[in-house]
N, C-alpha and C positions, 0 to 999 in steps of 0.2 A: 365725159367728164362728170363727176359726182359733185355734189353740195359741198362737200370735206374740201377736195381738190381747187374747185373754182375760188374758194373764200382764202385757201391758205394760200395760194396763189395770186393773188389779185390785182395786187401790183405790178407783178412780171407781167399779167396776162391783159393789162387795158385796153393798148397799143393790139395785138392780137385780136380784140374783142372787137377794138372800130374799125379794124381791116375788116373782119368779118361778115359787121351788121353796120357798114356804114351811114344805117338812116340813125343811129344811137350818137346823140352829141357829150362832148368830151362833159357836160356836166350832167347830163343822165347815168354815164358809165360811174362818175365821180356818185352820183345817189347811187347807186346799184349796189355799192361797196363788197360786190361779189356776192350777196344773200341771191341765191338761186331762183324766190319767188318774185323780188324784185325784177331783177332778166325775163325770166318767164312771161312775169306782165308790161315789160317795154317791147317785148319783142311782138307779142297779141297787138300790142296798141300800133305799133310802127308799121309791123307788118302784116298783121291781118292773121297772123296764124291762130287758131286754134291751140289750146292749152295743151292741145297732146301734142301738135307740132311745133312749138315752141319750147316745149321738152327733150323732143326728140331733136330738135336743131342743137341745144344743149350739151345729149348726151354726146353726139353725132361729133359736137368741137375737139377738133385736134389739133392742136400746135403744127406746124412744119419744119 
């Protein structure tokens, strides 16, 4: 999923987003507001990844 994608969708995708990365609380997702660097760095802090894997968890997000 791209920068463009996660922001114009953002709203559909919250719900999606806390299944995902359940350690993200509903007002962190609510700061996130879909800006990709945002994500990027809740996800490094929550989860320990590295900026490239936190990227790559990212692009890797796929709806079901």
């Amino acid at each position: 999923m791209n920068s463009e994608q996660l922001k114009g969708q953002w709203k559909q995708l919250k719900g999606e987003i806390r299944k995902q990365w359940g350690k993200l609380t509903d007002d962190e997702v609510d700061i996130i507001a879909g800006e990709k660097d945002k994500l990027v760095g809740k996800l490094q802090e929550k989860y320990g990844y590295t900026k490239e894997q936190a990227e790559k968890q990212i692009k890797d997000f796929n709806l079901h």
